[in-house]
MITOR-606371 format. One record per residue (C-alpha): x, y, z. Coordinates in steps of 0.2 Angstrom, whole numbers. Last residue first. Layout:
<recs>
+-------+-------+-------+
|  east | north |    up |
+-------+-------+-------+
|     X |     Y |     Z |
...
+-------+-------+-------+
</recs>
This chain:
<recs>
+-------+-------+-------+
|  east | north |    up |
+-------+-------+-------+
|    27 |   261 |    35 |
|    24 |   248 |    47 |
|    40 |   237 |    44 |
|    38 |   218 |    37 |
|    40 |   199 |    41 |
|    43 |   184 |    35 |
|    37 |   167 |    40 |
|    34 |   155 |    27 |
|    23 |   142 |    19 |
|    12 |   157 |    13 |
|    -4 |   158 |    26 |
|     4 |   162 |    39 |
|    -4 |   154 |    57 |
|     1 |   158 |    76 |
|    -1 |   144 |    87 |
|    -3 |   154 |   104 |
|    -4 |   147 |   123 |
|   -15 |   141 |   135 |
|   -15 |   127 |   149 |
|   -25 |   134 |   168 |
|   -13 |   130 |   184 |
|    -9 |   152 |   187 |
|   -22 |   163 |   175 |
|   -13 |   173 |   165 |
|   -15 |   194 |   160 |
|    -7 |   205 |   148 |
|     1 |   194 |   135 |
|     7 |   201 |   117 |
|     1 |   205 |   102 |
|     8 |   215 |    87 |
|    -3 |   220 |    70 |
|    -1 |   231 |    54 |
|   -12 |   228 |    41 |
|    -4 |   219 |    24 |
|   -13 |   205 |    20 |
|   -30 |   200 |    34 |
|   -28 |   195 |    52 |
|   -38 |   185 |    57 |
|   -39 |   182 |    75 |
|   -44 |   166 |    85 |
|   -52 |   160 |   102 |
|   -50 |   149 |   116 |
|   -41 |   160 |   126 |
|   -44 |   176 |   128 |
|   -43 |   195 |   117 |
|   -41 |   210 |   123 |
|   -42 |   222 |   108 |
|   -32 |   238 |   102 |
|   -37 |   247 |    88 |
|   -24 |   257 |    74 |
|   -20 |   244 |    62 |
|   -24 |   227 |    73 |
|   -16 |   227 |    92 |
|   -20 |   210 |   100 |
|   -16 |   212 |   120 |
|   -18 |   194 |   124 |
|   -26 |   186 |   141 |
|   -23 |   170 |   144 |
|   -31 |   155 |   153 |
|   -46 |   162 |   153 |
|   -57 |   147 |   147 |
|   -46 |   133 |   145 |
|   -32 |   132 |   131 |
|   -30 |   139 |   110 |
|   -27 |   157 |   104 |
|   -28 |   153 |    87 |
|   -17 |   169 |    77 |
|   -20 |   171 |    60 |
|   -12 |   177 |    45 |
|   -15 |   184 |    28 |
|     1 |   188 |    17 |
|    12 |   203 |    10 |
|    15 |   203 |    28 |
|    15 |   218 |    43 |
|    25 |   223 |    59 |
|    21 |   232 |    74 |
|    35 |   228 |    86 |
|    29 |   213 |    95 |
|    25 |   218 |   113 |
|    35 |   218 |   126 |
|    37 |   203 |   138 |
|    34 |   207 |   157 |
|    16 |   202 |   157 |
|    23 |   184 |   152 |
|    38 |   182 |   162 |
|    25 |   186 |   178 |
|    13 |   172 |   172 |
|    29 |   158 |   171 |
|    34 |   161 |   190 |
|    16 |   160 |   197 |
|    15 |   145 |   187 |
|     4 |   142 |   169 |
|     3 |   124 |   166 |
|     5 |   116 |   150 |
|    12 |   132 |   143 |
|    10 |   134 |   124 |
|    19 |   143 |   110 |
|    15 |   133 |    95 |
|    23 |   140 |    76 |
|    12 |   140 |    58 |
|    18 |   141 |    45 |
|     6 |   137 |    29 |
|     8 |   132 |     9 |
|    15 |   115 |    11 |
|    21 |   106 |    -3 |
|    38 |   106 |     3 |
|    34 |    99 |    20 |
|    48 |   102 |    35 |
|    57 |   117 |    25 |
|    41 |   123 |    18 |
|    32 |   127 |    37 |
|    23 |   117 |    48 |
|    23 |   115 |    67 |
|    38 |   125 |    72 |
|    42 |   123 |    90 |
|    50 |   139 |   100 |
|    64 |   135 |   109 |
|    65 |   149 |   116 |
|    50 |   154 |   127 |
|    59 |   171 |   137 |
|    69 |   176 |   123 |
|    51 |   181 |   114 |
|    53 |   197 |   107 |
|    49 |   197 |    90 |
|    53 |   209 |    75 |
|    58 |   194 |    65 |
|    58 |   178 |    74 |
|    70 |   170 |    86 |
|    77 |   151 |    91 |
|    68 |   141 |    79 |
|    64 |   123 |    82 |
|    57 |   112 |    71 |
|    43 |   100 |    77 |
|    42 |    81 |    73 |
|    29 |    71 |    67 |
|    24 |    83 |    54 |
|    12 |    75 |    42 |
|    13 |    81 |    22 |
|    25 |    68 |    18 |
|    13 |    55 |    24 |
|     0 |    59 |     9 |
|     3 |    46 |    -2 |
|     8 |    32 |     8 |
|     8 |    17 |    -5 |
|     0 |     0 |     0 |
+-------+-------+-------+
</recs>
């Protein structure tokens, strides 16, 4: 029997140690789920930042992170923002709003509008985290004009 499709299943994450306009130094190694340079074919990135129990410790890292530098792509992205009910709280800055946004939930984030996010609030023993999604195989970013 031939396995047509397996080269499309990930079995095993890449990780990358920094992103374009990114700070995330506090979460390295950050686990790359799909991207061209694991599947060829694919046409999606798409990285997994999750924490399978959020401490004291790990909720004050978070608020401490700054924001992405607003940055932008010549493709449409997404961010699933995926654990219990509350477990985090995201600062999700889209052109010129600003929304709080918790998990579960998801923002589409359409070609070329300037967006950053970071965490403003955690909930200590919930799971959540962030499985940002770009829509073009790779992850490139760039500047707010």
């Amino acid at each position: 029997m031939e396995n047509r499709y397996e080269h499309l299943i990930v079995r095993r994450p890449m990780n990358v140690n920094e992103l374009p306009a990114h700070d995330l130094s506090q979460v390295i190694p950050y686990p790359v789920l799909m991207c061209r340079e694991l599947v060829p074919d694919a046409n999606a990135w798409a990285l997994y930042l999750f924490i399978k129990e959020i401490t004291q410790e790990l909720k004050d890292i978070a608020i401490r992170l700054d924001r992405a530098v607003p940055h932008k792509h010549d493709f449409d992205e997404m961010y699933l923002m995926i654990g219990d009910p509350q477990a985090i709280t995201f600062e999700v800055m889209l052109g010129d709003e600003t929304y709080q946004v918790s998990t579960p939930s998801a923002v589409y984030i359409p070609k070329g509008t300037p967006h950053a996010i970071r965490p403003v609030d955690a909930t200590v023993g919930l799971s959540g985290g962030l499985i940002p999604v770009c829509l073009n195989g790779e992850y490139v970013t760039l500047p707010v004009d």
